[in-house]
N, C-alpha and C positions, 0 to 999 in steps of 0.2 A: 504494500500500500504506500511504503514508502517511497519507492522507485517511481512509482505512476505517475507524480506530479511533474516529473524530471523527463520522464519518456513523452508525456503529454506537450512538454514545449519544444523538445528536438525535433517531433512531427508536426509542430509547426501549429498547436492547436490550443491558443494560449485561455480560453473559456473554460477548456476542461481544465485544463493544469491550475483554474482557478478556481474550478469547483473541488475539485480533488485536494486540493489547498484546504477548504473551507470544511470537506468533510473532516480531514487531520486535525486541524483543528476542534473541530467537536471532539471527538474521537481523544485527544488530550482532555479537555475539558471534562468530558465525561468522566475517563479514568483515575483526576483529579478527584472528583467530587466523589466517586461512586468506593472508590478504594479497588477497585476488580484489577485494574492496572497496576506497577509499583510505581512510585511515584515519580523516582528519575525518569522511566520510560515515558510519562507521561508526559513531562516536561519538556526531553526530546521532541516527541512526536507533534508536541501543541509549538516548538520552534520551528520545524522545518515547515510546519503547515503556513507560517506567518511567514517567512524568508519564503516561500513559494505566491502565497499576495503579494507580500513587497515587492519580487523582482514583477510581477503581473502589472502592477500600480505603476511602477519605476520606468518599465522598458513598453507602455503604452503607446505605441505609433499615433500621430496623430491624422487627422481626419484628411488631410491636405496639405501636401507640402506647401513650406513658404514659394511665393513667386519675388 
């Protein structure tokens, strides 16, 4: 699950790579709160999910180049 986010932008498919992001996220969050996760893992998992938005947010093409 971790890799998906990573393979999703190499194909060039930055939507998923930012939904896949967002489910990581939960997916931390969850295992934070719930305790089912250990808690390091959890913290990893809720970072790379946010380092997978940022570079989404970051690396945003824009709608038109300047003329």
């Amino acid at each position: 699950m971790v890799i998906l986010p990573r393979l999703a932008r190499s194909l060039h498919h930055p939507a998923l790579a930012g939904i896949l992001g967002v489910v990581l996220i939960g997916i931390g969050i969850f295992g934070l709160a719930s305790g089912d996760i250990a808690q390091g893992w959890s913290i990893l998992i809720l970072v790379i999910g946010l380092i997978n938005l940022l570079r989404l947010v970051i690396n945003k093409p824009e709608a038109a180049p300047p003329a």
